[in-house]
C-alpha positions in Angstrom: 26.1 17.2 -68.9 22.9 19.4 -69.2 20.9 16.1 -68.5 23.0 15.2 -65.2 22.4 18.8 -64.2 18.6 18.4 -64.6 18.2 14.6 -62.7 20.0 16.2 -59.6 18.3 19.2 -59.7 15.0 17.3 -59.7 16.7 14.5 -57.6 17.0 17.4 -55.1 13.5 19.2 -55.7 12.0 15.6 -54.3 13.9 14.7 -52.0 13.4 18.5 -50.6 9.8 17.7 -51.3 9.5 14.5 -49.7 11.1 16.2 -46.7 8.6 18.9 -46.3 6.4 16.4 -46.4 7.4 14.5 -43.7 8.4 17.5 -41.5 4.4 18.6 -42.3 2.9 15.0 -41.6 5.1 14.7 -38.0 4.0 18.5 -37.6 0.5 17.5 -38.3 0.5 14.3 -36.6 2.0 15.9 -33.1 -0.9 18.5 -33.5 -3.6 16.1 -33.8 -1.9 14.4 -31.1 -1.6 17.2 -28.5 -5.6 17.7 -28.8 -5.7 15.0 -26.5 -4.7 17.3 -24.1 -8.3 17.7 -21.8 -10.6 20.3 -21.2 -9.8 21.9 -18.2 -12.0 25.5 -18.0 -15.7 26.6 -18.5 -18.9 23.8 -18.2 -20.1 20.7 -19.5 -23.1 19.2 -19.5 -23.0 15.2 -19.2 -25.6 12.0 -18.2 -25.3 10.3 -15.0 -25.1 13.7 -12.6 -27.6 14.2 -10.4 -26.1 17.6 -9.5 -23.2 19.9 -10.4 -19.7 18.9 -9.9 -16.4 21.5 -9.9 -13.1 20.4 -10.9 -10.8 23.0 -9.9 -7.1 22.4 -10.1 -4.2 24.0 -9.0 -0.6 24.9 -10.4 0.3 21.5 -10.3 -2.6 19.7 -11.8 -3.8 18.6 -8.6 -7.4 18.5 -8.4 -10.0 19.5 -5.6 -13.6 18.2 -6.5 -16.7 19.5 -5.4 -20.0 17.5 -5.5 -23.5 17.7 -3.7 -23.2 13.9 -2.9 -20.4 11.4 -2.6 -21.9 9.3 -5.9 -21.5 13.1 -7.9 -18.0 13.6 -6.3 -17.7 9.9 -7.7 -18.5 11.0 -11.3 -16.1 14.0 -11.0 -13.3 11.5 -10.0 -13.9 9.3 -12.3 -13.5 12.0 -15.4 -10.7 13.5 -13.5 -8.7 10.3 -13.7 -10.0 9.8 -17.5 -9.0 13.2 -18.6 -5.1 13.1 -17.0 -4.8 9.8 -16.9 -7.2 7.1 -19.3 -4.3 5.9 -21.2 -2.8 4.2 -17.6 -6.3 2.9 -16.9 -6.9 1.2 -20.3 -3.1 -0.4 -20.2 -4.4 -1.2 -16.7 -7.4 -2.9 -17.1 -6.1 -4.7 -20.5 -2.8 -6.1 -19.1 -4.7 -7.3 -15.8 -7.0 -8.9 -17.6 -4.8 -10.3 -20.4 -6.0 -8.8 -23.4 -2.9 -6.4 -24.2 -2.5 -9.6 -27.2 -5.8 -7.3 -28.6 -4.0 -4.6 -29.0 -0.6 -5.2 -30.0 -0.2 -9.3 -30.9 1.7 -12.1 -29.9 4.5 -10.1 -28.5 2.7 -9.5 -25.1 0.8 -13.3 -25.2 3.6 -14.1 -22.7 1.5 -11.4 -20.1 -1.6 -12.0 -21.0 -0.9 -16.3 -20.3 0.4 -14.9 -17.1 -2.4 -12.3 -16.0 -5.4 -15.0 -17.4 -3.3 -18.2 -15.2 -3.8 -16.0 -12.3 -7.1 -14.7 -13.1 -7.4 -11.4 -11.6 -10.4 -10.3 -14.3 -12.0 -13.2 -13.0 -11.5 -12.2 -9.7 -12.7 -9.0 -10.2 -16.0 -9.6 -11.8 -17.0 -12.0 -9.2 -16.4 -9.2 -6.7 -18.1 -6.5 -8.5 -21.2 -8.6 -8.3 -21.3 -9.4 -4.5 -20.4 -5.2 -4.0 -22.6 -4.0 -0.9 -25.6 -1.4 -2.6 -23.7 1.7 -1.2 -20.0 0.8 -2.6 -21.8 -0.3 -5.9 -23.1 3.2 -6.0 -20.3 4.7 -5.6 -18.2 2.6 -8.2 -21.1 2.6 -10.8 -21.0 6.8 -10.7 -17.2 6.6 -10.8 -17.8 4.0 -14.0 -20.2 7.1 -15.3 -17.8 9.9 -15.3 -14.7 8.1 -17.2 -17.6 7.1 -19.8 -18.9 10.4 -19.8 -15.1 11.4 -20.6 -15.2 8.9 -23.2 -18.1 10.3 -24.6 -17.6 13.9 -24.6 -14.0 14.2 -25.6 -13.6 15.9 -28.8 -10.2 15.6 -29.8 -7.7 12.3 -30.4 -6.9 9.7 -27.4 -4.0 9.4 -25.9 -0.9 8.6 -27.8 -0.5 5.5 -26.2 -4.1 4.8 -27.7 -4.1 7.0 -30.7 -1.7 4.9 -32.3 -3.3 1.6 -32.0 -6.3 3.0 -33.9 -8.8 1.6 -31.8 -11.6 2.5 -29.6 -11.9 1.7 -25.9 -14.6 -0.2 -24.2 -16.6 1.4 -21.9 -15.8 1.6 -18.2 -17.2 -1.0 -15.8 -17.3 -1.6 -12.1 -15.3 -4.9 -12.5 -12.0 -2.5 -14.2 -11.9 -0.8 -11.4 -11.9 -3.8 -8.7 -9.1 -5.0 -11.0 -6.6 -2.7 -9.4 -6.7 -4.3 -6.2 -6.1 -7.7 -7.6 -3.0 -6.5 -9.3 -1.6 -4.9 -6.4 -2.4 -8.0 -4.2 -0.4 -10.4 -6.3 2.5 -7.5 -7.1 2.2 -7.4 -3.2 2.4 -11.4 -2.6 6.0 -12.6 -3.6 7.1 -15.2 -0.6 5.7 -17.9 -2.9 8.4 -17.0 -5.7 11.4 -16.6 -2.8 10.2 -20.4 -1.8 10.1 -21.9 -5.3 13.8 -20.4 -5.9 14.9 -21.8 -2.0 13.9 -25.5 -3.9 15.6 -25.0 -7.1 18.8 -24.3 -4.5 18.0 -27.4 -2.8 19.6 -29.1 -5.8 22.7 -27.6 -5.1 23.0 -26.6 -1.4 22.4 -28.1 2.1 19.1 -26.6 4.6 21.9 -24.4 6.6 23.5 -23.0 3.5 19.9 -21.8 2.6 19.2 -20.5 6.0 22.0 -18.4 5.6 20.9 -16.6 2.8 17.6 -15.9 3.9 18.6 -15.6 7.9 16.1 -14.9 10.3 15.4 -11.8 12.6 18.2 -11.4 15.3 16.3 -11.1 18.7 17.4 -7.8 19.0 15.7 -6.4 16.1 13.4 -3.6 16.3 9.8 -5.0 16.7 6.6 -3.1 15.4 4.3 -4.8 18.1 6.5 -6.0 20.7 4.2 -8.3 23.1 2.4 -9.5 20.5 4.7 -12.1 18.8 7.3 -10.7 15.9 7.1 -8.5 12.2 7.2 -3.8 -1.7 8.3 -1.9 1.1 7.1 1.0 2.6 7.3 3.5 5.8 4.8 4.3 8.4 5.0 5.9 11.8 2.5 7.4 14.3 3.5 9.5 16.9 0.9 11.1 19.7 2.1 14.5 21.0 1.4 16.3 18.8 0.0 13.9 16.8 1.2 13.0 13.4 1.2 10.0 10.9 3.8 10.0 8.1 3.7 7.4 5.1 5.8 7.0 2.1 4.9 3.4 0.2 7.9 1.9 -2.2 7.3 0.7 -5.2 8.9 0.3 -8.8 9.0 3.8 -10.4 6.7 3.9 -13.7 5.7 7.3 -15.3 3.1 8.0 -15.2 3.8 7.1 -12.0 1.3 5.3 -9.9 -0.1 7.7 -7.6 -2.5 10.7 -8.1 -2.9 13.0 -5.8 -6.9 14.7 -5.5 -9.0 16.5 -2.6 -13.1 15.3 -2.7 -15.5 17.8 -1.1 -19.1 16.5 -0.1 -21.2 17.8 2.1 -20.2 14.1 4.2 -16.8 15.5 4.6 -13.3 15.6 3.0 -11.1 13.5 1.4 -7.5 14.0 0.4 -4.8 12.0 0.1 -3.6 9.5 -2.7 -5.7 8.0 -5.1 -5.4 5.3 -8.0 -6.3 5.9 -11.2 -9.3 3.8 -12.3 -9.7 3.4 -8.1 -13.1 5.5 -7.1 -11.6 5.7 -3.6 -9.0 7.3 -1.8 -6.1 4.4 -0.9 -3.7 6.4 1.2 -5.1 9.8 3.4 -7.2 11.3 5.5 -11.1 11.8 5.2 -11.0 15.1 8.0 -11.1 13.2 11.0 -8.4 10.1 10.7 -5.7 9.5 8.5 -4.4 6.3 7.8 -1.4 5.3 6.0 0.0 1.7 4.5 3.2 -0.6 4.8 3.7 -4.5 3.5 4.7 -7.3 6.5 5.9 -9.5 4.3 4.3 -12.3 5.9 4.1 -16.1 4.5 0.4 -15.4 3.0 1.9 -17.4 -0.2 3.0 -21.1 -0.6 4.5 -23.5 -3.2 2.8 -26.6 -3.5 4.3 -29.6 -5.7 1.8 -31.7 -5.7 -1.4 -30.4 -5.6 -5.0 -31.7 -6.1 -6.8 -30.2 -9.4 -9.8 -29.3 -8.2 -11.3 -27.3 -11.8 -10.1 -26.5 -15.0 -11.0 -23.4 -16.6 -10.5 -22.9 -20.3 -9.8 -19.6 -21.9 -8.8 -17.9 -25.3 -6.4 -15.2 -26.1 -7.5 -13.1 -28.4 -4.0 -11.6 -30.9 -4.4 -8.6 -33.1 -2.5 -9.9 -36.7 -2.6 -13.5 -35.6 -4.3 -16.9 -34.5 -6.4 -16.4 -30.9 -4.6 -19.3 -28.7 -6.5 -21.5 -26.3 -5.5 -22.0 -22.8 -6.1 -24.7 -19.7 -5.8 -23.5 -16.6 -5.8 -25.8 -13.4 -6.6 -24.8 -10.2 -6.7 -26.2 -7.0 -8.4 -25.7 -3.3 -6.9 -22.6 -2.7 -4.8 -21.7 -6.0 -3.6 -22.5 -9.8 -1.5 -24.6 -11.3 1.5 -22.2 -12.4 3.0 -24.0 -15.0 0.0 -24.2 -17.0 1.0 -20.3 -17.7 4.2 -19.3 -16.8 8.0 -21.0 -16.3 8.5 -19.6 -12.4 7.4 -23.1 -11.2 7.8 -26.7 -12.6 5.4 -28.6 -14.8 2.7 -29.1 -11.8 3.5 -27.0 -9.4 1.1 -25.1 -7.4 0.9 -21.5 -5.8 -1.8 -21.3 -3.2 -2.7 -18.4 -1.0 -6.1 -16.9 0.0 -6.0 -14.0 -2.6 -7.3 -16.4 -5.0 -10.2 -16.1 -3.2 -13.7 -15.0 -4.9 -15.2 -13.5 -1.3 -12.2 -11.1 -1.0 -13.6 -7.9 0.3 -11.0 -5.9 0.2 -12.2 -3.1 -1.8 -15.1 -2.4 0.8 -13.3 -2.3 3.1 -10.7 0.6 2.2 -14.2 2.4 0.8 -15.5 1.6 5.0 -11.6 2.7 5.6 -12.5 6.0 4.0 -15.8 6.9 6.0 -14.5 5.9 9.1 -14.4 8.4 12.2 -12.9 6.9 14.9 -10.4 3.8 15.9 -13.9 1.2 16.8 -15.5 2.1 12.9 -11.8 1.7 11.7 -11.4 -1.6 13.5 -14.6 -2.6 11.9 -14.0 -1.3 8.4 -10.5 -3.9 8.5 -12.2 -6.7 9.4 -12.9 -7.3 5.5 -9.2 -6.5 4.1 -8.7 -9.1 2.6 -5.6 -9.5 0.3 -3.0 -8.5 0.6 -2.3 -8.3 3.7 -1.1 -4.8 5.0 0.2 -3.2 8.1 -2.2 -0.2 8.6 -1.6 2.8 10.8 -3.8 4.3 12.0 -4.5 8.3 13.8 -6.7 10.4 14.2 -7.9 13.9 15.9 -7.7 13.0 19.3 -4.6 12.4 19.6 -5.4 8.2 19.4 -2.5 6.3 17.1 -2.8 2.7 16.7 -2.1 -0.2 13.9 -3.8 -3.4 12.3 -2.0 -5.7 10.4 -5.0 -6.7 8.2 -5.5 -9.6 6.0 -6.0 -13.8 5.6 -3.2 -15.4 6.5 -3.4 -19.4 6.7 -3.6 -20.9 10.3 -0.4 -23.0 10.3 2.4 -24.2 12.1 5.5 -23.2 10.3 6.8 -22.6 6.4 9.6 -21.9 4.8 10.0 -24.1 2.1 8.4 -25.6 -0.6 5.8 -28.0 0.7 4.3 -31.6 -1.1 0.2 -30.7 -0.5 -1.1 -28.2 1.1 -0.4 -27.4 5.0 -3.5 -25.3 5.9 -7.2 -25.3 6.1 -8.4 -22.2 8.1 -6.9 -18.2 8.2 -5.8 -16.9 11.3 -8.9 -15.4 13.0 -9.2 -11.6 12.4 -9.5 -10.8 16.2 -6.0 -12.0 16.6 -4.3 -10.4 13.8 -1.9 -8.0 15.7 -3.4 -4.9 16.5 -2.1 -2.3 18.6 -3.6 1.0 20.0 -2.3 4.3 21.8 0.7 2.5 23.0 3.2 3.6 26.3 6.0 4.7 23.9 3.3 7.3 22.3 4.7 5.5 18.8 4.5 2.7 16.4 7.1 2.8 14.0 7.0 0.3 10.9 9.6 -0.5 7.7 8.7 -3.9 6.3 10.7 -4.8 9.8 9.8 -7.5 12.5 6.3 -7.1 12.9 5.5 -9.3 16.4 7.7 -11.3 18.5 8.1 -14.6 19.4 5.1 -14.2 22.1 2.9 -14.5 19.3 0.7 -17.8 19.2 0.7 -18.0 15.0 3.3 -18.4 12.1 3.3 -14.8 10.4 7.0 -15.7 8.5 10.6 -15.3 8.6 11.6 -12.8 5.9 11.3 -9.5 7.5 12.6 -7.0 5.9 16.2 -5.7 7.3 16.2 -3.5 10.6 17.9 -0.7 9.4 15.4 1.8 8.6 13.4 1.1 10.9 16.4 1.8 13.7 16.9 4.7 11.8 13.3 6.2 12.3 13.3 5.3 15.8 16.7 7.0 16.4 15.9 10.5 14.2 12.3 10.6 16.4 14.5 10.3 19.5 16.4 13.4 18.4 13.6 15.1 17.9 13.9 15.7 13.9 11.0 16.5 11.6 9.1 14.0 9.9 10.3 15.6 6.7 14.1 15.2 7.9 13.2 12.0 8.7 11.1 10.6 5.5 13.9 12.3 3.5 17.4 11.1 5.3 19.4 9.2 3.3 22.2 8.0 5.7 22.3 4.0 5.9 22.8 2.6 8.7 24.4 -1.0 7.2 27.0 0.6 5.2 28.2 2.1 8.8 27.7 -1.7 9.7 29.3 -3.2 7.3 32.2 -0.6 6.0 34.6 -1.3 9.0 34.7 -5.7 8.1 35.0 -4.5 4.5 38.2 -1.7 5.7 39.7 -4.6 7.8 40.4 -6.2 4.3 41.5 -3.0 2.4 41.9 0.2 3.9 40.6 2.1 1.1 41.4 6.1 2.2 38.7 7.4 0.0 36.3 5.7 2.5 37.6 5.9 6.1 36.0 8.6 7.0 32.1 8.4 5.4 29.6 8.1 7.5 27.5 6.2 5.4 25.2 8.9 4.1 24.2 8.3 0.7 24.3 11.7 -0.7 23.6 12.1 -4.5 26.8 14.9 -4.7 29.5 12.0 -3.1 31.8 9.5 -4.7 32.0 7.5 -1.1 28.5 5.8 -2.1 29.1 4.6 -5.5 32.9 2.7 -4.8 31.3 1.6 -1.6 27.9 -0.1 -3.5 30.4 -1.1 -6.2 32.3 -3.0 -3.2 29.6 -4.9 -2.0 28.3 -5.7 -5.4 31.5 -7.4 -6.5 31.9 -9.2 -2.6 28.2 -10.6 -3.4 29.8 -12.2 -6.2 32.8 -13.2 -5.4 31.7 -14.6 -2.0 28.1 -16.4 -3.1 28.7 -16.6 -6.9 30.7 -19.9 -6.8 27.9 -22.1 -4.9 24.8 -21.0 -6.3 25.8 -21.3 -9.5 23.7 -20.4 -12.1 21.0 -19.4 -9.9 22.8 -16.4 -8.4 21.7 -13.9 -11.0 17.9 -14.2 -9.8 19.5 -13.8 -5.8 21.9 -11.3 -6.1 20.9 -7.9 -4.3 22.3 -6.1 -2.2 21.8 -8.3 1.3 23.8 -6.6 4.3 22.8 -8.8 6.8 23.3 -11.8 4.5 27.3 -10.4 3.8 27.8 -9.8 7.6 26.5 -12.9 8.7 29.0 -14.8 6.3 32.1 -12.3 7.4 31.4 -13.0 11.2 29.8 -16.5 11.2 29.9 -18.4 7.8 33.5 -17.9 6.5 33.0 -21.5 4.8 31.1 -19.2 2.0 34.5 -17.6 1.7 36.4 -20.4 0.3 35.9 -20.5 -3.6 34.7 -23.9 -4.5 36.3 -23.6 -7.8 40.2 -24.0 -6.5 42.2 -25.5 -4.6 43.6 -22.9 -2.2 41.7 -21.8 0.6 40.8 -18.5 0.3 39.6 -16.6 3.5 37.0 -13.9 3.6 39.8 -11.0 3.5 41.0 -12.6 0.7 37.5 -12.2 -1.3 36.6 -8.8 0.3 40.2 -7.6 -1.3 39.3 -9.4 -4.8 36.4 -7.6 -4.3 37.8 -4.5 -4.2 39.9 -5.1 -7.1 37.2 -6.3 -9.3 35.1 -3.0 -8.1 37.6 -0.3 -8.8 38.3 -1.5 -12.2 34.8 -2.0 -13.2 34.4 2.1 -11.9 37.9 3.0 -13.9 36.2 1.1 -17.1 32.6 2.7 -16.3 33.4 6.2 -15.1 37.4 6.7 -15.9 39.6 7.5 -13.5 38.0 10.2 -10.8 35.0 8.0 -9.3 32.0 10.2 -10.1 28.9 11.1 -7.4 26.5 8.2 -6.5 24.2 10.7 -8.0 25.6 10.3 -11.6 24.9 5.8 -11.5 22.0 6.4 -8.7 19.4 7.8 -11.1 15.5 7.5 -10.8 14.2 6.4 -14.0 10.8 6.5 -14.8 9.8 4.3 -17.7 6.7 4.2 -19.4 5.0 0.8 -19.8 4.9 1.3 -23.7 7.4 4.0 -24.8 10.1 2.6 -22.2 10.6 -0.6 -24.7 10.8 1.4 -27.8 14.3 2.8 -28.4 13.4 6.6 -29.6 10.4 6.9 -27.8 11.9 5.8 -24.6 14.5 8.9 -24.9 11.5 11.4 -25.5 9.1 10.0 -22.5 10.8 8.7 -19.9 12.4 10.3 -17.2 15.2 10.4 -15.0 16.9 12.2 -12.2 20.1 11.8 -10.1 18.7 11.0 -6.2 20.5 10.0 -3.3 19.8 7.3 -1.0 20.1 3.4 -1.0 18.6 0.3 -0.7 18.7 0.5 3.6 18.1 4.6 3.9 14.9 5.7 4.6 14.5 7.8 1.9 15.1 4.2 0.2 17.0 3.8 -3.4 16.8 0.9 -4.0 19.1 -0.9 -6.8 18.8 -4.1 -9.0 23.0 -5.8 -8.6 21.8 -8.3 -11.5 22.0 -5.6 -14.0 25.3 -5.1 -16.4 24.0 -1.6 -18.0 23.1 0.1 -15.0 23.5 -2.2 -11.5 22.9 1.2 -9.0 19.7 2.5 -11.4 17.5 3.5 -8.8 14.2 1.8 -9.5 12.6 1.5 -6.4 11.4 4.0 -3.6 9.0 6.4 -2.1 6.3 7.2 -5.1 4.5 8.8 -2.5 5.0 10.9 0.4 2.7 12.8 3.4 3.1 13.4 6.6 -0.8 13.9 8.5 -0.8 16.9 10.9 -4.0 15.7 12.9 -3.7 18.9 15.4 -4.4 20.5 11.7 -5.4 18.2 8.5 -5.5 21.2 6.4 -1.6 21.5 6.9 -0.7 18.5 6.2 1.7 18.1 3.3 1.7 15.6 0.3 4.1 15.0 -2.7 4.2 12.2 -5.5 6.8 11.5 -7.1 6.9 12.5 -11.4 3.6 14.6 -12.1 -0.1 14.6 -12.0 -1.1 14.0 -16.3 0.3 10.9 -17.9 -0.1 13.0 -21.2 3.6 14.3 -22.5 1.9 17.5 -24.1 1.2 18.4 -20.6 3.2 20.6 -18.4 1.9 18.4 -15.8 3.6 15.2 -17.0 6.8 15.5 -15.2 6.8 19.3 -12.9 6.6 17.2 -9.4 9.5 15.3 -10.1 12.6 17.6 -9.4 10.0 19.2 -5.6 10.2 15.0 -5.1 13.5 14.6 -5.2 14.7 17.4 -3.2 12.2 16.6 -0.2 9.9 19.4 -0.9 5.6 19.2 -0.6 2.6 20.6 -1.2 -0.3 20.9 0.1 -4.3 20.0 -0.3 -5.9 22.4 1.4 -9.0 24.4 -0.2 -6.9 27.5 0.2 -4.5 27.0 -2.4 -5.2 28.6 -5.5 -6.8 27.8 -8.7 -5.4 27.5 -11.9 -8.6 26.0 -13.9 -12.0 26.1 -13.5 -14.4 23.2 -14.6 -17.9 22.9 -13.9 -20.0 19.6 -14.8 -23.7 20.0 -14.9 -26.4 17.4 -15.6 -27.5 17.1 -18.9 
């Protein structure tokens, strides 16, 4: 017994040992981690500064640099961004150039074949070497002060970093060109709508097709009426007193895309948004103009299946822990082969647009964008956005508003489909992009909507986005509401479109009398979402057959138009009765309240509860424990239509009214008084979870709240850079 009582006692003493242990090696490794944390107070002295540069930030994190020149301000940018956010850079510039299979092996050679098939590095470095002296400069000091961040940091990377136990290459001018080349082709997506309208062609006829991507009604709101017809995004300019107001959608990351800086020079100001690893300023104002951003979703993108190989390019992809893999990549006149690198298109198939191009200027010209003045040097400045192409408001402080859809679209008649070679040979001359300054109205209003209408001489595309916000904006500007009320309104106007055919079926008490506003504190959102979700299904499911996961979304006009026009989609294809529309909408219903009695229980919840912003981290999101300790979520209101949009993702089983796409960015441009104007993005400035800045914007986001950048705010920290 006595030798029992001594192997548990010493069975315990180790295991009580072995646990100290580990509590002292997490303890140690979380404190050699948190000295990643930057150096935000007192002075350094670094190479590549001709003079001194401040970094003073405020309660938020949000930085206003000082420098004698715009190449100093540069540097201090460029170590700004390193210090709060290197860790997004490097998983930036490594997935966009397809060497993440360095760093973590063949379970990201899948991106990198992807990223390398499209070559954006490639891009990049050819457009780094044609960069005009001035902009060359400029990116070259910006290149300077992340390496001198590099250099002069004392304690571990970031986590992200730490872990892989590997040192980072230095910064170069080509990294930070990369950005625009992965926001081009995030940016260009008709050419994947058209390859999935062929695989349909299999299985339904040209009309059926047309239906489900239907084509502006002629009484849709039009951006630039007399001109011809119109991610997602929000712009509008309004004279009297003047103001711009800009809120950009995209997919919600953390750290989130956006960073929000001020740059003093004795040239001027700059404040606004900026990208980390970007050394310019991609939404703002620079003092005397502001200028803010929206996507046309124009046909700049085309599916070719039988293209002419013009080159091949051979590559190899390096893997950490494995064997490097060789690649052969195709391209042609005015694109690459995309099944050399990815499944999205057949064996041979071809996407083609002129963002493969290696002339793309488009970098200079947001840098001209940003030391423009007035609406001539602005004009100028657009005349070499390239890729992609962007609708881009424009005011400034005399009161003058105006708008350029900028970018190289192909000359060509028509396209909506798949084509056998390619249909084009020039771009649309720049002089005849629409344009439109100070008009009557004293407003442009734009929401991925109808750009020009049918007076326009060239082929811009069919797939708008859907009217509604758009009406909306016009309709709360007519009332006279604030531009906050307004970028922050939640009430959807194709819910109140489409609840009363959807009532007509099943008069469901719970939702006679919403309005439609998508307010994170009611249940009426969530059954109605869950409605439509299940009539998607249950009226669309049956014909596009296994394709419909990779359709499905939440397509109002789509719905209405089979309700009123199409009841044919009705009519399950699977049986032998036929079933009318009621008869769907009401299996519909059925369908919907049981999955929210099996979800939720028996009292339907508020949308806020399923509506959720979740911001996922590009690394931590995929690892189960990790993903609980650095993402982040929130309960928002809105929806996929609102202003304030939420967008969902209906294809999901786990969480089908997530919101995971929306406003990342928000400011409303008072040009009566720049210094006033007010700016918010969405999660927090540092990308680094030690930080209290990692996540203290997000909860002033969601509520509607800003701040501001002018230099009267107070400072927190204190950082002066001198030359060494």
């Amino acid at each position: 017994m006595t030798l029992w009582r001594r192997f548990w006692r010493w069975t315990l003493r180790l295991a009580a040992a072995l646990l100290v242990a580990v509590v002292l090696a997490v303890g140690a490794g979380l404190l050699w981690l948190r000295s990643s944390l930057p150096q935000l107070d007192g002075e350094l002295r670094l190479p590549g500064l001709a003079g001194p540069v401040e970094i003073l930030r405020d309660r938020y994190g949000v930085p206003t640099i000082r420098g004698g020149s715009r190449i100093d301000a540069a540097f201090g940018l460029g170590y700004a961004h390193a210090q709060d956010r290197f860790a997004q850079m490097e998983l930036m510039r490594r997935g966009g150039g397809g060497r993440m299979s360095e760093l973590v092996g063949s379970m990201a050679l899948g991106f990198d074949r992807y990223t390398r098939g499209l070559g954006l590095m490639r891009q990049a470095e050819n457009q780094a070497a044609a960069l005009p002296p001035d902009l060359r400069n400029i990116a070259e000091a910006y290149a300077a002060g992340v390496n001198a961040w590099l250099g002069a940091r004392s304690g571990a990377l970031p986590w992200e970093l730490a872990l892989l136990f590997y040192e980072p290459e230095p910064w170069r001018v080509a990294d930070s060109l990369l950005w625009g080349r992965i926001m081009a082709f995030r940016l260009i997506g008709n050419w994947q709508s058209e390859a999935l309208r062929a695989r349909m062609a299999d299985r339904l006829t040209r009309e059926q097709i047309e239906d489900l991507w239907p084509p502006a009604a002629v009484d849709d709101p039009v951006t630039l009426p007399g001109l011809g017809s119109s991610g997602a995004s929000n712009v509008w300019a309004v004279s009297g007193p003047t103001a711009l107001a800009n809120d950009p959608h995209l997919g919600f990351t953390i750290p989130n895309i956006w960073y929000l800086a001020r740059i003093e020079t004795p040239e001027g100001v700059l404040a606004g948004a900026t990208a980390p690893g970007v050394p310019l300023v991609v939404l703002g104002h620079n003092g005397e103009i502001a200028w803010g951003l929206t996507t046309p979703h124009t046909d700049t993108a085309d599916v070719v299946t039988n293209p002419e190989t013009v080159a091949v390019r051979r590559e190899t992809l390096a893997v950490r822990w494995g064997e490097s893999v060789d690649l052969e990549l195709r391209q042609t006149r005015n694109g690459v082969v995309v099944s050399d690198f990815s499944d999205r298109l057949p064996d041979g198939w071809a996407a083609e647009s002129p963002a493969f191009r290696d002339d793309d200027r488009t970098a200079e010209a947001l840098w001209r964008v940003n030391a423009a003045r007035d609406w001539p040097a602005f004009l100028a400045a657009l005349r070499g956005f390239h890729s992609p192409q962007q609708n881009i408001a424009y005011a400034d402080k005399t009161g003058r508003i105006g708008m350029v859809s900028a970018g190289r679209v192909p000359n060509r008649p028509g396209g909506f489909d798949v084509s056998d070679g390619t249909t084009w040979s020039s771009l649309i001359p720049y002089e005849r992009l629409p344009r439109r300054i100070d008009p009557p109205s004293g407003r442009i209003v734009n929401a991925n909507n109808r750009l020009v209408d049918e007076t326009y001489p060239y082929y811009l595309g069919r797939e708008w986005d859907a009217p509604y916000r758009a009406l909306r904006i016009e309709a709360l500007l007519d009332a006279g509401a604030s531009h906050a009320d307004i970028q922050n309104d939640a009430v959807s106007l194709s819910a109140r479109e489409l609840l009363p055919h959807l009532l007509s079926a099943v008069p469901d008490v719970r939702l006679r009398a919403w309005d439609g506003d998508m307010d994170r504190h009611r249940p009426e959102p969530l059954i109605y979402m869950a409605w439509v979700r299940e009539a998607m299904h249950t009226v669309f499911a049956d014909e596009l057959g296994p394709l419909f996961g990779r359709w499905w979304a939440y397509r109002p006009l789509v719905l209405r138009r089979a309700l009123l026009d199409r009841p044919a989609w009705c009519d399950d294809t699977g049986t032998r009765a036929k079933e009318t529309c009621k008869d769907r909408l009401a299996l519909a219903h059925r369908r919907a309240v049981a999955f929210l009695q099996e979800r939720y229980g028996s009292e339907t919840p508020p949308w806020g509860e399923a509506h959720r912003a979740r911001f996922s981290h590009p690394v931590a999101g995929r690892i189960p424990l990790l993903r609980d300790l650095l993402d982040r979520e929130i309960a928002t209101g809105g929806g996929p239509t609102t202003v304030n949009r939420g967008s969902v993702r209906f294809r999901s089983e786990r969480h089908p009214f997530r919101h995971v796409h929306g406003a990342g960015y928000r400011a409303i441009y008072n040009l009566d008084d720049l210094e006033k104007s007010r700016f918010i993005q969405a999660v927090g400035q540092s990308g680094n979870p030690f930080s209290r800045h990692y996540d203290d914007l997000m909860e002033l986001w969601r509520d509607g709240g800003y701040i501001t950048l002018d230099p009267a705010r107070a400072s927190v920290h204190h950082l002066i850079l001198r030359p060494r």
